[in-house]
DRENRO-950751 format. One record per residue: residue in three letters; y, z, x of N, C-alpha, C in turn. Coordinates in steps of 0.2 Angstrom, whole numbers, plus 5000, padded with zeros to 4 digits. Example, Ala and Ser with C-alpha at 12.3 -4.5 7.8 and 13.67 -1.06 7.14 Angstrom:
2
ALA497250395066497850395062498450395066;SER498950355064499550365068500050395064;
// end
This chain:
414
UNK563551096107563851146112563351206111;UNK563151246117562751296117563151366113;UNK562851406110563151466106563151506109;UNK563951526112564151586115564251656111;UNK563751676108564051726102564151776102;UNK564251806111564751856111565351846111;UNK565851786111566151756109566651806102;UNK566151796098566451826091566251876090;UNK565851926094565751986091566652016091;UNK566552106085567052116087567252136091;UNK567652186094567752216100567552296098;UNK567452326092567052366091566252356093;UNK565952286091565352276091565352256099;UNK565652256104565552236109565552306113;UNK565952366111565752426112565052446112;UNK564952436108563952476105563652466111;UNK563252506112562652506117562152536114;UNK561552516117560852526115560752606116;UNK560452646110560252726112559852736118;UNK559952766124559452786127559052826125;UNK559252866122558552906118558152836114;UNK558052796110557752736109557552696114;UNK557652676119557452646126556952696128;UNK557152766129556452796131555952816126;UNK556052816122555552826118555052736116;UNK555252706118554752646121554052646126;UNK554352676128553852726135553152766133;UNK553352776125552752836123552252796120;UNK552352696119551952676114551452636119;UNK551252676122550552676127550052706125;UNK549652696126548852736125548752796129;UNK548552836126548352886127548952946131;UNK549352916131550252966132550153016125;UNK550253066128550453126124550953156123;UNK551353146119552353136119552453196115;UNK552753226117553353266118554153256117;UNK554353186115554753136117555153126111;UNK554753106108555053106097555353156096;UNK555653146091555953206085555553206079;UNK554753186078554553156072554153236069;UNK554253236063553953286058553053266058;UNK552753306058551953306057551653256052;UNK551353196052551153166047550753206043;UNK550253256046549953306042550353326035;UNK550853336036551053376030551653346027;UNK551553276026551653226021551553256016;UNK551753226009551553256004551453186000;UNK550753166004550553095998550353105992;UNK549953125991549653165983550153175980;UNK550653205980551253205976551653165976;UNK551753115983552153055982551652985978;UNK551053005977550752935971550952965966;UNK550653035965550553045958551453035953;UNK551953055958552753055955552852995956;UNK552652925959552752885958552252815953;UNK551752845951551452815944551652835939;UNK551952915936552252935931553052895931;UNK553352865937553852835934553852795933;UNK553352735937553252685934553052665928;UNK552552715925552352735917553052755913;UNK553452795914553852815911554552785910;UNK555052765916555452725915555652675923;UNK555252625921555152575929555852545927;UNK556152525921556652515922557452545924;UNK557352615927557952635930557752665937;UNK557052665939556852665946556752625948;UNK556952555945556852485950557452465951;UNK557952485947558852455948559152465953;UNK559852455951560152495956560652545953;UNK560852595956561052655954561852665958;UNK562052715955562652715955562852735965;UNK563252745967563452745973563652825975;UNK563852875971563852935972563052965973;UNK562552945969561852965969561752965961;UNK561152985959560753015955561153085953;UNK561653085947561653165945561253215944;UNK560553205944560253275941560053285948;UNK559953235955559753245962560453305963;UNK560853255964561653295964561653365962;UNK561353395956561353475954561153485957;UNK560353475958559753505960560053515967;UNK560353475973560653495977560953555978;UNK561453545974562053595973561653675972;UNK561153665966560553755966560153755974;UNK559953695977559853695985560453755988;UNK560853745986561453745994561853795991;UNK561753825984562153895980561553945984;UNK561053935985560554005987560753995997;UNK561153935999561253966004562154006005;UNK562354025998562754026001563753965999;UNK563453925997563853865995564053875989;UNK564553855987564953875982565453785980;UNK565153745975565253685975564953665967;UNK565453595967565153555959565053495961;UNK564553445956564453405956564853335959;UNK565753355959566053295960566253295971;UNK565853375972565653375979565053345984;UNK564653315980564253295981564053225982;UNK563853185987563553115989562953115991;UNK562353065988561853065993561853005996;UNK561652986000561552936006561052926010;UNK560852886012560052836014560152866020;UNK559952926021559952966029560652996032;UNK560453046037560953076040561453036043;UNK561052996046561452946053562052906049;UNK561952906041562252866037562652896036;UNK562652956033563152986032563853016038;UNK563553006043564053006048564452946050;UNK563952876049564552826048565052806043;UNK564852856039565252856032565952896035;UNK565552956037566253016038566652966045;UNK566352926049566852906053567352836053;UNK566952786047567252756045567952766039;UNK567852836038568452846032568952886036;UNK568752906043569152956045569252916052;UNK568752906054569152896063569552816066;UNK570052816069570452746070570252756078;UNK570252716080570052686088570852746092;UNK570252786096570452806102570552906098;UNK570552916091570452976090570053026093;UNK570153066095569853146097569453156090;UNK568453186095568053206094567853236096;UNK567953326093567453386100566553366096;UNK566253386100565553396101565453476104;UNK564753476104564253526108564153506113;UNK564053526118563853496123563353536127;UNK562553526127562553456126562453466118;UNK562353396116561853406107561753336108;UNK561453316103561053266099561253186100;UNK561253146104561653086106561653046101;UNK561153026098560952986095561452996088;UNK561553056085562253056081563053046084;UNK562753036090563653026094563752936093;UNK563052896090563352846092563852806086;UNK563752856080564152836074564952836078;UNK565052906081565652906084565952846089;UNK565652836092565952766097565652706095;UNK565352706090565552636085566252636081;UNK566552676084567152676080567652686085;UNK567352666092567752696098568452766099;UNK568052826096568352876096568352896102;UNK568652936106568652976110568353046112;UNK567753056116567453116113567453166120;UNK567553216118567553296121567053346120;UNK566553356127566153406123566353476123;UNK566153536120566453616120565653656122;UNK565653696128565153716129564753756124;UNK564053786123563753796122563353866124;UNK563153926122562653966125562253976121;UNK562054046124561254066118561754096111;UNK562354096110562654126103563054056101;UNK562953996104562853926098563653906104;UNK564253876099564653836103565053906105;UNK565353886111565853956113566653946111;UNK566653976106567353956102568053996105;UNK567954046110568154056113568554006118;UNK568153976121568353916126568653866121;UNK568253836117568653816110569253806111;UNK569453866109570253896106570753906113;UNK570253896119570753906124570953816125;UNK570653766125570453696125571053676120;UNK570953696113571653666109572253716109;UNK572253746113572953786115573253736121;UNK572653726125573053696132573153596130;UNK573153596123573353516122574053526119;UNK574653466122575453486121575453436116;UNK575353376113575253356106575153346103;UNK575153326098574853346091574453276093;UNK574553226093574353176093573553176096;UNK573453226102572753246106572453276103;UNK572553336095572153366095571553326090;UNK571053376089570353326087570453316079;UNK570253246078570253216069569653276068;UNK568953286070568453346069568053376076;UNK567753416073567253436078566553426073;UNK566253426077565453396075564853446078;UNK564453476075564253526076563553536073;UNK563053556075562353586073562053656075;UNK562553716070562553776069561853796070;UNK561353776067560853806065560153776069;UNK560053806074559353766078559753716082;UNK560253716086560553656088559953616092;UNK560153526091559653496094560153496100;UNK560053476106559153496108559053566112;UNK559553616113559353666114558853736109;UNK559053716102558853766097558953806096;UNK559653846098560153886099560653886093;UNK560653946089561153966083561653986083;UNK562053966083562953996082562954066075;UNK563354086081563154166077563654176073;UNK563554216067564054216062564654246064;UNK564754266068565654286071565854216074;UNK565554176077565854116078565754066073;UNK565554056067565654036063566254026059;UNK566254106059566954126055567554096059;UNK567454086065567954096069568154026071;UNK567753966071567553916071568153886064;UNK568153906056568453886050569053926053;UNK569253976056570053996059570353946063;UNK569953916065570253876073570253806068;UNK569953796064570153726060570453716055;UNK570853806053571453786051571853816053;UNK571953846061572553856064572853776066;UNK572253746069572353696073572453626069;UNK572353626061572053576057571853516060;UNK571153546060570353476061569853506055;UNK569453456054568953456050568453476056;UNK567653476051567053526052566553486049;UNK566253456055565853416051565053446054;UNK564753466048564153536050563653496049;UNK563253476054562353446051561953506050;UNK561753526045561153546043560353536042;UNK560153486047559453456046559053536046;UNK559053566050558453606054558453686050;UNK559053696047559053766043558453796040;UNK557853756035557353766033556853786037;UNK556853766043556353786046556453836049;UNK556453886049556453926052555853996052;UNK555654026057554954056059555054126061;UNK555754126063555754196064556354226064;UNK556754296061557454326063557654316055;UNK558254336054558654306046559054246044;UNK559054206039559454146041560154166041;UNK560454126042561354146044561554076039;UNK562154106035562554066031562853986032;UNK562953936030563153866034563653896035;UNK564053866038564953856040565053846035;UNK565053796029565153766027565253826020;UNK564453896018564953976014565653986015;UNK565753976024566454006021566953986023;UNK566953896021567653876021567853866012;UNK568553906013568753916007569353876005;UNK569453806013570053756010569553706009;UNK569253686010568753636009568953586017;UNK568753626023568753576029568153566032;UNK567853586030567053596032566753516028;UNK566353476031566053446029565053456029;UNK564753466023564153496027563553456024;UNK563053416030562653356028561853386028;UNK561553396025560953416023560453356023;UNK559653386026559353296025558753346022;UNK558153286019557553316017557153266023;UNK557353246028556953206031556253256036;UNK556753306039556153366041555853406037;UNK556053426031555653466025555253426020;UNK555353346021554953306015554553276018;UNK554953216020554753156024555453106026;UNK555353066033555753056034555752976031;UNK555352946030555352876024555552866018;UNK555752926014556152916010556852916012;UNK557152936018557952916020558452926013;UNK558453006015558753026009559153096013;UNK559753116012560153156015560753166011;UNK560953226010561653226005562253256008;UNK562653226006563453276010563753306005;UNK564153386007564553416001565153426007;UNK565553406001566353416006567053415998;UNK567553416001567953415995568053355993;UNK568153355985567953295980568353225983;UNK569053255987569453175988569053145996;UNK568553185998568253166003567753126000;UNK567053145997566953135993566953045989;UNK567453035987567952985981567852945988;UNK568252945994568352905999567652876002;UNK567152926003566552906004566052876000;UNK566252885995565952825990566252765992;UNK566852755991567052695993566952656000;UNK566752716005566552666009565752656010;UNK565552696005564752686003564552616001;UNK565052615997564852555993564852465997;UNK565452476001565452406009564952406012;UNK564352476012563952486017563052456014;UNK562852496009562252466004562552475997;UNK563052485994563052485987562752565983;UNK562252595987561852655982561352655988;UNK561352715988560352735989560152715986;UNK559252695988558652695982558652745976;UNK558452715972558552735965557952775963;UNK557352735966556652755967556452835971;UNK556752795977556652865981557052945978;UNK557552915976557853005974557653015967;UNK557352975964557152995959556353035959;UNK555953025966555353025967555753125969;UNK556153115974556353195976556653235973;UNK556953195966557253235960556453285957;UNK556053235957555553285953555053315956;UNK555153295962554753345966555053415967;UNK555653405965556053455967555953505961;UNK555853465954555853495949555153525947;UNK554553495951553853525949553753585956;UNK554253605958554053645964553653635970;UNK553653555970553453525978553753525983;UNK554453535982554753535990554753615992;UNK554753645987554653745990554153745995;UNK553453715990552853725992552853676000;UNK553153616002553153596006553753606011;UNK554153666009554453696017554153746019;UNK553653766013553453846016552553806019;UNK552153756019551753726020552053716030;UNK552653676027552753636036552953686042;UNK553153756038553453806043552753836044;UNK552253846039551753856041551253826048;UNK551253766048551053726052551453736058;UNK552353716057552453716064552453776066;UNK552653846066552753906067551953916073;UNK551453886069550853886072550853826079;UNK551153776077551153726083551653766090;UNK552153796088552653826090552053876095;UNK551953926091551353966097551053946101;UNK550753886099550253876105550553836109;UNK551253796107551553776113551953816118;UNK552053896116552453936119551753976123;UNK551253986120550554006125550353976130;UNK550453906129550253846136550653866142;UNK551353846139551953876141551953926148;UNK551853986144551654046147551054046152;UNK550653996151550054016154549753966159;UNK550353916160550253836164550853836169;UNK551353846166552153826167552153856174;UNK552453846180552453866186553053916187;UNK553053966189553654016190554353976193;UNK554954006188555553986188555553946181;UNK555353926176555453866173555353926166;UNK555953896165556153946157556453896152;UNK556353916148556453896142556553936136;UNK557153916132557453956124556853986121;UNK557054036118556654056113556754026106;UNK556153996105556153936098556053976090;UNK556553986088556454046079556454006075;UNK556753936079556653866070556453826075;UNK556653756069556753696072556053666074;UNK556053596077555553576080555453546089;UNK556053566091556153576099556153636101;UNK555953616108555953676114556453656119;UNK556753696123557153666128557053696133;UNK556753666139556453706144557053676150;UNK557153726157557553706164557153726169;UNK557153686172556753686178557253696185;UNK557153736189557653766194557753716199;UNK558353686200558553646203558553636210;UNK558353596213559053506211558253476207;UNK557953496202557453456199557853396195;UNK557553336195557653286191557053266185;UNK557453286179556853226175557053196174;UNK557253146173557453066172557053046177;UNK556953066183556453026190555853046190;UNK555653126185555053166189554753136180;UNK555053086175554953066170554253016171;UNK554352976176554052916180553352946181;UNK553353006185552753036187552253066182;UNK552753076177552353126170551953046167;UNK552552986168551852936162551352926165;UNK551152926172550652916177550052976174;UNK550453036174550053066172549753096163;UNK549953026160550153036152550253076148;UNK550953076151551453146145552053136147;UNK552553116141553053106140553453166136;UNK554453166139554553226138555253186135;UNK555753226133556453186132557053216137;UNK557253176145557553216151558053216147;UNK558353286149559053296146559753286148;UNK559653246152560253216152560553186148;UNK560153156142560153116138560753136132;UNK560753206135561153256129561753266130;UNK561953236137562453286138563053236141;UNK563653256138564153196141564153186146;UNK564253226151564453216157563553236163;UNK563753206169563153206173563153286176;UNK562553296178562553366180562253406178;UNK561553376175561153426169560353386170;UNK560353356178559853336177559153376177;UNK558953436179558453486178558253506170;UNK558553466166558453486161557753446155;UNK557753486150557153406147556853456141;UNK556853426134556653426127556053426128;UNK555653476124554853446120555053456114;UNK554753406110554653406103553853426103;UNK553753476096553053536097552653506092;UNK552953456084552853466079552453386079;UNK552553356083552253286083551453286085;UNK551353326089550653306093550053356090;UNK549453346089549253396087549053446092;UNK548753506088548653576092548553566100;UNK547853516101547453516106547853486112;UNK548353426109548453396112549153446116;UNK549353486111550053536114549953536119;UNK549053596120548853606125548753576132;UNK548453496131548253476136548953436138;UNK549253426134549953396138550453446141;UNK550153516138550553546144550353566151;UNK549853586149549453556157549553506162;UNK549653446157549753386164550453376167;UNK551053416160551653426162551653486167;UNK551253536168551453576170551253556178;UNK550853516179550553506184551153446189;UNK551453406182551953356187552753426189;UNK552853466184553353506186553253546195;UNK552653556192552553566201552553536208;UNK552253486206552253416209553153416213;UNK553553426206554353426207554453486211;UNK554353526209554553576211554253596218;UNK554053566222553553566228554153506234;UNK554453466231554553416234555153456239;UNK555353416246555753436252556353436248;UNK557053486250557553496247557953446251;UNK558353396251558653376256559653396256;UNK559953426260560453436260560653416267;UNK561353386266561653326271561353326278;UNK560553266278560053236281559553316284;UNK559853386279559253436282558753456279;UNK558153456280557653466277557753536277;UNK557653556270558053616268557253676267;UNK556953656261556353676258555653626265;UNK555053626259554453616263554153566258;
// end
């Protein structure tokens, strides 16, 4: 008998769908495409020299606790060194608040596994980062997004949102959130709404679950505190990665949240791989402790801060009037809008023709109606290339923005 093996999937697993942000990014592994399209960190500013030389000192010094396996919380002296990370931003935490885990995307399946049952309430950003949404409907939660401006999530609208639910049962198990650089617009939630943000999740009692990837990098203005300073019940959950400030190969990310959150997360750590590499955080423990990782945030801001310019010079000096874009202070996205009814996802087709790839923002957003919109990533391409890819982009946006308007069968435009 032929094997019908959707048959036995679960009915979670029958849920899952393929990321479209990984579908399009298929499209970039052409020749001679200049992508714009990744989330990827600058191979440039790896830090290989210090990843051989901290990795033949261990293997010298004790290969027997760097080949094992290790405990399921992390590496304790990883776990402090954290914790003096995230006291200079601000965080006020002990050892038994702390988990590291084999990447960000991990740690959100961790927090959704310990916390969300099928058909639970999920606020988001909207738009934000899909590609973390998809922990959430691996667990078929229910998700809601809360808009967004140039001062981060509107908490306002928020608080009018969980007023108008007559339930308890409706309101949200958390909200999910990236205060600092949000992906994909790059947009910071201001510290009145931050505060305000920790009020409405313990008027309304929901958790806070803060990604902190992107906080490090920033290029210009003063940093602002995680959410995460000023929760003083412990409902903030707040995940930290070194994937953008080190390298994204060692898949190494830590969460701090309260100790019985924590306790639960190991637990479900353990059904999932057992421990992070042993190897790898031992390699970040000491690089952390020879003053490698300092030296290589203040190195990569260097780098992008300058990538950053030339692609906001092109920008300026190609880009066809109407077509704007956020002012970029961190991060490694741009989020530019092109005046509608543009489409990228369609005018996507014409840019590979003319090899340069972007990421349409549609991709971000729950609902449709956001077609004009589209992500560059700045930190992946090199210098020359920013430029010449903005060029060829600027030329298909035109192309777009040239095309007949059509409204009910009138040719509107030219």
């Amino acid at each position: 008998m032929k094997l019908k093996a959707l048959n036995f999937f679960s009915e979670r697993c029958r849920w899952a769908r393929p990321s479209e942000i990984r579908e399009l990014l298929k499209l970039t592994y052409h020749p001679n495409v200049i992508s714009f399209m990744t989330g990827l960190p600058n191979q440039s500013t790896f830090p290989y020299k210090e990843t051989e030389e901290i990795a033949l000192e261990m293997l010298e010094e004790c290969p027997e606790i760097v080949l094992q396996y290790g405990t399921t919380e992390g590496v304790n002296a990883l776990r402090e060194e954290v914790l003096k990370i995230s006291k200079k931003d601000g965080i006020d935490a002990d050892v038994n608040m702390v988990i590291i885990t084999s990447g960000l995307q991990q740690s959100l399946d961790l927090i959704s596994k310990a916390f969300l049952n099928p058909h639970d309430k999920v606020l988001v950003e909207n738009p934000t980062y899909s590609a973390r949404l998809e922990a959430f409907h691996a667990f078929q939660a229910n998700i809601d997004g809360i808009p967004i401006d140039q001062g981060g999530l509107q908490v306002e609208f928020l608080e009018e949102y969980l007023k108008s639910i007559t339930s308890k049962k409706e309101l949200p198990k958390f909200i999910f959130v990236i205060p600092t650089f949000q992906n994909p617009t790059g947009v910071s939630m201001s510290e009145r709404r931050r505060k305000k943000l920790i009020d409405l999740a313990h008027e309304f009692n929901f958790l806070i679950v803060e990604d902190d990837t992107y906080s490090k990098l920033r290029y210009d203005g003063e940093p602002i505190k995680p959410i995460k300073a000023y929760d003083k019940e412990g409902r903030c959950i707040c995940i930290g990665s070194f994937s953008k400030i080190l390298a994204p190969g060692f898949r190494l990310s830590w969460t701090i949240a309260h100790p019985d959150v924590i306790k639960k997360l190991a637990i479900t750590k353990q059904s999932s791989d057992l421990c992070t590499s042993a190897f790898n955080q031992e390699i970040v423990l000491r690089m952390i402790r020879k003053g490698y990782l300092d030296k290589q945030i203040e190195h990569a801001r260097k780098v992008y801060k300058n990538k950053r310019d030339i692609l906001i010079k092109a920008m300026d000096q190609y880009f066809p009037e109407g077509v704007t874009w956020n002012r970029v202070m961190g991060s490694i996205f741009c989020w530019v809008s092109i005046p509608k009814p543009a489409n990228t996802l369609e005018m996507l087709q014409i840019a590979m023709r003319e090899k340069v790839a972007y990421m349409p923002g549609h991709v971000f957003y729950l609902q449709d109606g956001q077609e004009n919109t589209l992500r560059l990533n700045f930190t992946a391409p090199d210098n020359d290339e920013i430029v010449e890819g903005i060029q060829r982009l600027a030329r298909v946006i035109q192309k777009e923005m040239s095309k007949p308007i059509l409204r009910n069968d009138l040719i509107v435009g030219v």
